[in-house]
N, C-alpha and C positions, 0 to 999 in steps of 0.2 A: 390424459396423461398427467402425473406430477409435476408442478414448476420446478426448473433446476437451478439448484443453487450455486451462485456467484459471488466469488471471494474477492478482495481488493490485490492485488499483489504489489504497490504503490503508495507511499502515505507522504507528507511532506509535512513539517510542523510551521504552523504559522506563525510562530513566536524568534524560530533561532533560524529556520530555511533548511533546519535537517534533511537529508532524504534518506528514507529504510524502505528495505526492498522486503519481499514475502520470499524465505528461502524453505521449499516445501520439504528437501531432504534432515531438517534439522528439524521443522514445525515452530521456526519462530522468524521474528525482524531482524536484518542485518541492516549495515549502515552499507548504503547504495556504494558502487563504484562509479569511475570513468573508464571512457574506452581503452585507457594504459592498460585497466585492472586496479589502479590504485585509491584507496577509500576518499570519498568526496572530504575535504577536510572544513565541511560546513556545517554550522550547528555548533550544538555543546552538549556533552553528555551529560551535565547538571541543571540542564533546563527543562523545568515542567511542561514537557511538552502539548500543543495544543495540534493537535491533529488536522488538517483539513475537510471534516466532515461537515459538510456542506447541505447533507439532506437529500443530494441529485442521485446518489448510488443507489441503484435498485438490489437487490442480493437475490430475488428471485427472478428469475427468464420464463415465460410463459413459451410452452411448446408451441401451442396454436401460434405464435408467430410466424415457427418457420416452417407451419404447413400452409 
């Protein structure tokens, strides 16, 4: 079988502490909320943001695992 591919839906920037969520109905990053619903007012929208990509993310899943 094919390895299935695995999306991040999670990013956080190391530089300002942003957090953007993966919203799949629009097909882009939104700026995360809290449990109110109201946007995290963390981060800055003019900061070059530096992503948490850390090298640990696998993006494919090997089926033979979960046989």
């Amino acid at each position: 079988m094919a390895p299935t591919l695995r999306t991040p839906s999670e990013r956080t920037c190391e530089r300002c502490g942003r957090i953007e969520v993966w919203a799949e109905g629009i097909g882009t990053w939104r700026l995360a909320v809290d449990e109110a619903g109201d946007p995290h007012a963390v981060g800055s929208p003019y900061c070059i943001h530096e992503w948490d990509i850390n090298g640990t993310f696998a993006p494919f899943e090997s089926d033979a695992a979960e046989a």
